[in-house]
N, C-alpha and C positions, 0 to 999 in steps of 0.2 A: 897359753897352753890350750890345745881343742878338747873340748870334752867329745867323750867318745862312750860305748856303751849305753847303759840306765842312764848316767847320768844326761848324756846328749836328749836320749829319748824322754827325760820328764823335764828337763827345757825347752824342747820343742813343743810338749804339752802345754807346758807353762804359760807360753808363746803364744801359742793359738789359743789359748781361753782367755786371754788378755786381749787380744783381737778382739773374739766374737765379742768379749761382754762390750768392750770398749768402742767397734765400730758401728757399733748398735745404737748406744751411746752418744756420740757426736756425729751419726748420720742424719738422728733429728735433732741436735740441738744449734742453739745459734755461738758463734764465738763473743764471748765478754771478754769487754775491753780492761785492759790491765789497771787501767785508774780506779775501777770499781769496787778492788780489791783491796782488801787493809792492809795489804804489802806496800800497795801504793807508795807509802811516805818515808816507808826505808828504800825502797828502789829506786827514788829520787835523790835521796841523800849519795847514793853509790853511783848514779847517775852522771855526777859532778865531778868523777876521779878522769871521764871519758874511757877510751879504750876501745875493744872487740868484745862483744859479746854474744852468751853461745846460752839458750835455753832449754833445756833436754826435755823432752813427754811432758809439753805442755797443755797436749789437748787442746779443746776451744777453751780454755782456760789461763793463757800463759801471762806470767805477772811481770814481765819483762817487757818492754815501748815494742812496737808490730814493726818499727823504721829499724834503720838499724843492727837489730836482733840477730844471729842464726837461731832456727832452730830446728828442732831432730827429734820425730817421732817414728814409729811403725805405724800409726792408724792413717790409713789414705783418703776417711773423709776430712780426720781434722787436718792432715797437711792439704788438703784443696782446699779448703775452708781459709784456713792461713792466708796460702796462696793469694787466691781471690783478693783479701785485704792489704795483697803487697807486700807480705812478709816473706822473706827468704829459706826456703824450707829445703833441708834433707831428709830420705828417709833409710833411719839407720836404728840400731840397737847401741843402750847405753854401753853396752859389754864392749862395745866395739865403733868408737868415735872416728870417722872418717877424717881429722884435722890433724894438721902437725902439733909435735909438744911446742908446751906454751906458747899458745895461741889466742887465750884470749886473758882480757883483764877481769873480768864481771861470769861467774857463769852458774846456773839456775837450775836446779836438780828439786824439784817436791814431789814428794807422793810418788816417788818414784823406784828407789832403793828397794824397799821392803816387796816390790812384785818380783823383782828378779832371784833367780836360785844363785846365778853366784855375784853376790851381793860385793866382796873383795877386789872382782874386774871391772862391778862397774865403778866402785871408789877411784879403783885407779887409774880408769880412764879418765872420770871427773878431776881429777888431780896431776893427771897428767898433761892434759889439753891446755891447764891454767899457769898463767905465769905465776913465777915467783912475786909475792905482794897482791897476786889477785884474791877477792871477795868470792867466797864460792858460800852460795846458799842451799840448805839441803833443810828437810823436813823428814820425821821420822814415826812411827808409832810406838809407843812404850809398852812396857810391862809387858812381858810374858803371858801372864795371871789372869789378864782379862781380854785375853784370846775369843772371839765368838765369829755368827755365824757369818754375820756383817765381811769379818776379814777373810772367809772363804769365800764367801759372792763376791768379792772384788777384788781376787786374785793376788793376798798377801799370801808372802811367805815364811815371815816373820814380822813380830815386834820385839822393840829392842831392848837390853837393861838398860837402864841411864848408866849403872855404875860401871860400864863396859864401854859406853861410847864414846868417851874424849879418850880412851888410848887404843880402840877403834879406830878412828878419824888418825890420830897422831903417827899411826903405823902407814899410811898415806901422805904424809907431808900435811896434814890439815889441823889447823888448833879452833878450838872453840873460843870464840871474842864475845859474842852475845846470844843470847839465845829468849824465846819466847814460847807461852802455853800459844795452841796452833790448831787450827782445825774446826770444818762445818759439819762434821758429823754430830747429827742432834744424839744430845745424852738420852733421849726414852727408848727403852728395848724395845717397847710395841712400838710404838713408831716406826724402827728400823724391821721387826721384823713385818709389819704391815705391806712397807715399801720392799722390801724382799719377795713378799710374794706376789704382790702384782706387778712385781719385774719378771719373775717366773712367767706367773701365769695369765697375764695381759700387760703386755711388755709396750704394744703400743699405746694403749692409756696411761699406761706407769711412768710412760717418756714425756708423754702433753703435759702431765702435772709436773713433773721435774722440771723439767726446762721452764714453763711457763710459770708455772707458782712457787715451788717450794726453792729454787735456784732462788728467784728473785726474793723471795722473805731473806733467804739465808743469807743475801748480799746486803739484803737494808738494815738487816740486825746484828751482822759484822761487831765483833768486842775489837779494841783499838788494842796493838801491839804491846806492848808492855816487857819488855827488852831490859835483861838484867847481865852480869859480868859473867861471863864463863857461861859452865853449868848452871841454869837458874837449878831452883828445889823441884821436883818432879813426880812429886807424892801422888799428886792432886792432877799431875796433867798425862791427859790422854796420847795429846800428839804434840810434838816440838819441833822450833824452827830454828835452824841455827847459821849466825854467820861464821863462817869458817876464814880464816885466812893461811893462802896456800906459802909453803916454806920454803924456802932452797931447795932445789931442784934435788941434791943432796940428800934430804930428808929422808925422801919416799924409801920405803920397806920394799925389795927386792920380794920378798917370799906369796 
């Protein structure tokens, strides 16, 4: 269904601040390689079933092999940036997957969900695209409660309940198999909001530290995945990783 009205007009807002903050963003940084990442060693375990796969708004960030790969952003430095290292790139919105249903076996959604307004098209394209038996990875932020300024500078539109998301995901054909605490965002508010303001207000100095120092601390001090059944407990976590496994085409919630 098109959106139409308000609603079209604050997605297209949406849209474009997710641009600026984000072309900005990966115009000066460099692409890391996906082995860098503490996804690494579950991405190899899923590695092994073979298949198509399809990684959505990976940025110069993507945790899925560069051979291989689709993948699907709106930012055109990080799809040239892709490009460049051989990767296969389209440029499309989650909302709206340019592939036939089930199409791929493996497919890779983080940090992604929570920018968009309507969060339900893009589940269902992610669910859609995946065959029945495929691995679909997604990442989420939690809690409501601890909403701040951080998730307006980067273009969230939600954090999630925990006790909302597995029948969330389920009304898409998706079940939660394992999930993990997730995410580089440092826990000191001064820190974040330090790095908020010299992204305002010296944006080019704010990107040489980023990329250059505080990217690389965040990578070498990586905490190892720690993957439990279902829903792990989610008191205590910020942001979650989960693997989902896609159902009978059947499944999927028409509404």
């Amino acid at each position: 269904m098109q959106q139409t009205g308000t609603r079209a007009l604050s997605a297209r807002k949406l849209l474009d601040a997710n641009r600026l903050y984000y072309d900005s963003l990966w115009s000066g940084a460099q692409l890391v390689d996906p082995d860098r990442f503490n996804t690494w060693p579950l991405v190899q375990t899923l590695l092994a079933s073979g298949g198509r796969r399809l990684e959505v708004a990976p940025g110069l960030r993507p945790r899925l092999p560069l051979e291989d790969t689709q993948f699907v952003d709106v930012s055109g430095p990080a799809l040239a940036k892709l490009a460049q290292r051989g990767a296969s790139v389209v440029a499309a919105l989650i909302t709206s997957l340019p592939f036939a249903d089930a199409s791929f076996d493996l497919v890779c959604a983080l940090d992604i969900v929570e920018h968009v307004d309507d969060d339900a098209a893009a589940l269902r394209e992610l669910s859609r695209v995946a065959r029945p038996g495929a691995a679909v990875l997604l990442s989420v932020p939690l809690h409501p409660e601890l909403w701040n300024a951080f998730d307006d500078f980067v273009g969230h539109r939600r954090r999630y309940r925990p006790e909302f998301l597995a029948d969330t995901l389920s009304r898409h054909g998706l079940t939660i198999e394992h999930s993990a605490a997730y995410g580089m965002q440092p826990r000191s508010s001064r820190l974040l909001d330090a790095g908020m303001w010299f992204l305002i207000h010296q944006r080019e100095r704010a990107l040489w530290w980023y990329n250059r120092v505080f990217m690389p601390m965040g990578l070498k001090f990586q905490k190892k995945l720690e993957f439990g059944t279902g829903l792990i407990a989610t008191r205590a976590v910020d942001e979650i990783l989960m693997i989902c496994r896609r159902g009978p085409l059947a499944a999927v919630s028409e509404y």
